[in-house]
N, C-alpha and C positions, 0 to 999 in steps of 0.2 A: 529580535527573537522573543526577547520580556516582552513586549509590547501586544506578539504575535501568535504567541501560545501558552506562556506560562501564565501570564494575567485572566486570560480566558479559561485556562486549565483551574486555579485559583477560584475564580467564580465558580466555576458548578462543583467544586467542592464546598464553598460555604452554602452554595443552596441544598444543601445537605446531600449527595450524589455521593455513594459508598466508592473509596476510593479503588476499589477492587472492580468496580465497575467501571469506571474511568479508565484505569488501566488497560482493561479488556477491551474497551472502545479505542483507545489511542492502540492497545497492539491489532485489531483486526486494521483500523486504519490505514494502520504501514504493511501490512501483509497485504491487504486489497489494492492497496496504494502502487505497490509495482507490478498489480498484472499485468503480464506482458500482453496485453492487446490496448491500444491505443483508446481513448475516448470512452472505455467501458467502466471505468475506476469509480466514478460519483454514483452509479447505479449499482456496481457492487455493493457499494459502503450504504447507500439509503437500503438495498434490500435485505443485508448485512443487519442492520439498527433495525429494521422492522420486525426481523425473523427472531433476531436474540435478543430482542427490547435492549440494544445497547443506546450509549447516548448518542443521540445526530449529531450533535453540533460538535462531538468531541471526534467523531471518527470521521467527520466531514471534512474540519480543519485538520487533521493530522493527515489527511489523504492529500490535499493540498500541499500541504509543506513536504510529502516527499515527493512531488513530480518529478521534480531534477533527478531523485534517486531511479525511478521506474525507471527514464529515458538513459541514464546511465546501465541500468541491469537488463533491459532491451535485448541486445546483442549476447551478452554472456546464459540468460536463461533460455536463448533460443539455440547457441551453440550447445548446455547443457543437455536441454531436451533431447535434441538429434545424437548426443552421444548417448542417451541412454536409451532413447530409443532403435538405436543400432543403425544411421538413417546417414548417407553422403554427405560429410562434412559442407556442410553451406559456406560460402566463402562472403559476408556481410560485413560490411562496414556501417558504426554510425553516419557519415557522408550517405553513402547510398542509401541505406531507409531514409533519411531526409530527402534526399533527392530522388525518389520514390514517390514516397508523401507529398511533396510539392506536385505532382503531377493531378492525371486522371485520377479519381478516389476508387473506382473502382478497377479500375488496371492495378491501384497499389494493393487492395484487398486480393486479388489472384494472384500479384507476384509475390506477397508477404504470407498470404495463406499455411503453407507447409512450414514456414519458420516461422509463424503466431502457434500454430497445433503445437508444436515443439516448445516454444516457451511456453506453455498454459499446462504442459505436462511436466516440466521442471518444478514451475513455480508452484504445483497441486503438490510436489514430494516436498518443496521448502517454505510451505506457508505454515504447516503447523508449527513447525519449528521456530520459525519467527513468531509465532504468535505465541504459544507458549513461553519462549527466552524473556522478551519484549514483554508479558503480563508479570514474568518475574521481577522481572529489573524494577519495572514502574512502580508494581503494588506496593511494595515498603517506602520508596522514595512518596511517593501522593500522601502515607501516612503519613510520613513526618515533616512533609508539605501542609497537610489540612494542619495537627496540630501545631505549627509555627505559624500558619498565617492569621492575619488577625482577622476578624470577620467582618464584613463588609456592611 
């Protein structure tokens, strides 16, 4: 994990990158990072860094490192969606969108259709909120990261 993001985090702080903005890139990172629609997540985050001049390399890598978390929050932002969109409890399993996904890609696009709409409306009410917590948490922690680290 040093190896894999702190080191790298470290770096574009000595190349002078305001820690506030590292921040903001590592939180939209993780917000873009569990859209609940599959394969859409690196195109978020590059059009994410182009619109809000965040940094690439920092919201790229942190987009990476929560995969695991998307495919974990998958299932619960799409059950959330449907409850707040008032919509017949889907009855999904992580098994099943896997065994889904292995199949035809477009058979899985029409079957997962109605529960992607449902997570991408969950996850539009809980990404600011992540992204906001996550730019607080990071911004003083990168502070007191830049002034402890030594300069490269």
């Amino acid at each position: 994990m040093h190896r894999k993001l702190v080191r790298p985090i470290i770096t574009l702080l000595n190349q002078g990158i305001a820690p506030e903005r590292i921040a903001l890139s590592m939180a939209f990172g993780v917000a873009l990072g569990v859209f609940p629609a599959l394969g859409a997540t690196t195109l978020l985050c590059t059009l994410a860094a182009l619109a809000l001049r965040l940094n690439l390399p920092a919201i790229q890598l942190v987009n990476y490192i929560v995969y695991p978390l998307q495919l974990f929050l998958l299932i619960p932002f799409m059950k959330l969606g449907g409850w707040l969109l008032g919509a017949p409890r889907i009855e999904l399993s992580a098994a099943q969108v896997v065994e889904i996904l292995r199949g035809d890609v477009w058979d899985a696009i029409s079957r997962l259709w109605v529960a992607t709409v449902h997570g991408i409306a969950a996850w539009l009410l809980v990404s600011p909120i992540i992204v906001l917590l996550i730019h607080m948490i990071l911004t003083p922690i990168l502070r007191t990261v830049l002034r402890r680290a030594p300069a490269s």
